[in-house]
C-alpha positions in Angstrom: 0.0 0.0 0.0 2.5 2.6 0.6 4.4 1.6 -2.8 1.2 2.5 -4.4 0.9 5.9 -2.2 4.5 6.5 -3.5 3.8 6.0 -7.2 0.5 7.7 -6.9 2.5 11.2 -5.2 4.9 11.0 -7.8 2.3 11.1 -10.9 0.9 14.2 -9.3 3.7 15.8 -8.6 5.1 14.6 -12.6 1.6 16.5 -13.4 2.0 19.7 -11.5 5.4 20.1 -12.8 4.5 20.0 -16.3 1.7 22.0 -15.9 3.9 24.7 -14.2 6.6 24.8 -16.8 3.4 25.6 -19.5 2.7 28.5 -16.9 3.7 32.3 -18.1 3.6 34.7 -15.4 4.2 38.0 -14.6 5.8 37.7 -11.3 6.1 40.6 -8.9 6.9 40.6 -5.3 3.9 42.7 -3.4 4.0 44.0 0.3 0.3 43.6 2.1 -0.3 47.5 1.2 1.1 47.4 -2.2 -0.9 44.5 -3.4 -5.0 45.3 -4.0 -6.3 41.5 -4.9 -6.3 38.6 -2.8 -7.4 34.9 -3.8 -7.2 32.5 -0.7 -7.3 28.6 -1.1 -7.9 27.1 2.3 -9.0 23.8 3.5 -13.2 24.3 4.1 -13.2 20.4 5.4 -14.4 21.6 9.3 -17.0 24.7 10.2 -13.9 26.0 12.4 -12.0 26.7 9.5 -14.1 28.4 7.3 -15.5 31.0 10.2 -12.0 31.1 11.0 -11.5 32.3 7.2 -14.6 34.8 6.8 -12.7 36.5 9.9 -9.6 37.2 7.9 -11.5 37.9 5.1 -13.4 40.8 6.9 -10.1 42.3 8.0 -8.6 42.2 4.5 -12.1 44.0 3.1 -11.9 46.7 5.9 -8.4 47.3 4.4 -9.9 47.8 1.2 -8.5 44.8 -0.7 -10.5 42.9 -3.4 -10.8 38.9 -2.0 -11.9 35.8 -3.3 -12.0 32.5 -1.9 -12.1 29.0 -2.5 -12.6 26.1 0.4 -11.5 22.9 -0.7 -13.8 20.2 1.4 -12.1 16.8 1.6 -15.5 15.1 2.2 -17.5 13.6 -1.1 -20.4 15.6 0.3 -20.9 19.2 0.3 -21.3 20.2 4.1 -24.5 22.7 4.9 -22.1 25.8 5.7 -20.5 25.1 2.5 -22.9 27.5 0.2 -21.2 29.9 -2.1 -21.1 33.3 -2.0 -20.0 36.2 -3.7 -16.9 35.9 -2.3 -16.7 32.3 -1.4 -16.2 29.7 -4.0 -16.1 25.4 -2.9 -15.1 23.0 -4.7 -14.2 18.6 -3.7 -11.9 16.4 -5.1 -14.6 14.9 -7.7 -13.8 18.9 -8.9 -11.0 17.4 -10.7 -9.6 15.2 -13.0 -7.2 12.3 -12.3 -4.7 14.9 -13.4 -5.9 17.2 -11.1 -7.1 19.6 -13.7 -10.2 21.2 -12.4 -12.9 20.4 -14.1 -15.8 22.5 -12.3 -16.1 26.1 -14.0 -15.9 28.1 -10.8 -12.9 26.6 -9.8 -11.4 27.1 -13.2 -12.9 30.7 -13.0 -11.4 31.3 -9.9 -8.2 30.4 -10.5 -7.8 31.9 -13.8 -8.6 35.2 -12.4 -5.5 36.1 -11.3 -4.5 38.1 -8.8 -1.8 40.3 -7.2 -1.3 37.6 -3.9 -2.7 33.8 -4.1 -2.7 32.5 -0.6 -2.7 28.6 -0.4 -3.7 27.5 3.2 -4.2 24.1 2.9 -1.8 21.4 3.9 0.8 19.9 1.7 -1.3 16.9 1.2 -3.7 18.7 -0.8 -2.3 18.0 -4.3 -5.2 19.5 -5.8 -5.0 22.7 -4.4 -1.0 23.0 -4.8 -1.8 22.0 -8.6 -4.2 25.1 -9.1 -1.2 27.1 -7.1 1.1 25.5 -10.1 -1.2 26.8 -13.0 -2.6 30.0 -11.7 -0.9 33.7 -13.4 -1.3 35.4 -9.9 1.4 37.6 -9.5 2.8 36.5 -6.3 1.6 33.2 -4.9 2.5 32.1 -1.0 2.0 29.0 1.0 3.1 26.8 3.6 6.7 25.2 2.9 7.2 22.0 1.4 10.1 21.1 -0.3 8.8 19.2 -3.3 6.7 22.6 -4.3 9.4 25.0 -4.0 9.3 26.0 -7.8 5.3 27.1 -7.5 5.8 29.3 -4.9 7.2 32.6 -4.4 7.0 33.1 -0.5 7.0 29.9 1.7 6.4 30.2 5.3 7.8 27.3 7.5 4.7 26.4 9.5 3.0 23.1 10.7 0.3 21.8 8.2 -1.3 21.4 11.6 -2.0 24.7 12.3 -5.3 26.4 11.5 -6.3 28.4 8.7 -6.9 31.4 11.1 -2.9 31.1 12.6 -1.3 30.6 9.1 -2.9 33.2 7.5 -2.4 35.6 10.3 1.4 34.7 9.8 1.1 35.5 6.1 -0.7 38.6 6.6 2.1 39.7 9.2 5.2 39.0 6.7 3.4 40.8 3.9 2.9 44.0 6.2 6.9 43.4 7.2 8.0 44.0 3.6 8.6 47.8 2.3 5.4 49.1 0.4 6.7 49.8 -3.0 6.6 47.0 -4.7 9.8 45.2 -6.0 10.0 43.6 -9.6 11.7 40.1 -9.8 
């Protein structure tokens, strides 16, 4: 069984990668007050979470910054709190493909966007979600540190996948308002 947990990691990761390399971005480095659009992939799997999550997302409207969301439920069914919004998208695994291609329209719509900081949430067993990190044109993206995704992201915080969505996105919030306001070009 873990042979066949190892073969099935490596095909996604063998996915992600090429679909990366087919990615052209516009990469620039924002600080919190620089950057005007925010899209947040988080794990929506637990009611905690996603409160947790309309709670930052309040804070970054009352600083005037455009945000869009997508939970990603583990479950096969849709919980109740789970209902989308105008700025809260869901999707489930059955979203996607074997590739891990979405295949549900807001999901594609919401990654396609773009924006000026994508902020992945979730933990690093979450191929799905670190595959739509991998293929978005979002100026900046930012996540929680894993080695294998190193080339997808720009800004990688070294926290435990453990922690909640409501700690690491406070942490990401508080390294973006670190960084000097002009923005820097890479």
């Amino acid at each position: 069984m873990k042979a066949v947990k190892s073969i099935r990691d490596s095909v996604r990761l063998w996915f992600l990668k090429r679909a990366h390399k087919k990615v052209r971005r516009k990469k620039k480095f924002f600080s919190y007050n620089a950057a005007t659009t925010f899209g947040i992939i988080y794990d929506a799997s637990t009611e905690e979470s996603y409160r947790d999550l309309t709670y930052l997302v309040r804070d970054l409207q009352h600083d005037q910054k455009k945000v869009k969301t997508l939970g990603f439920v583990a479950a096969k069914k849709m919980p109740e709190y789970c209902f989308p919004k105008l700025t809260f998208e869901f999707c489930k695994a059955s979203d996607f493909s074997w590739t891990q291609q979405p295949t549900a329209q807001n999901v594609r719509e919401f990654i396609y966007q773009g924006y000026d900081v994508l902020i992945d949430l979730t933990p690093s067993s979450f191929y799905q979600c670190k595959y739509l990190c991998a293929i978005s044109p979002s100026r900046m993206i930012t996540g929680k540190y894993a080695e294998r995704y190193v080339d997808v992201f720009d800004l990688m915080l070294q926290v435990d996948d453990t922690m909640s969505v409501k700690e690491t996105g406070g942490q990401v919030i508080h390294y973006l308002k670190m960084f000097n306001n002009e923005q820097v070009n890479d």
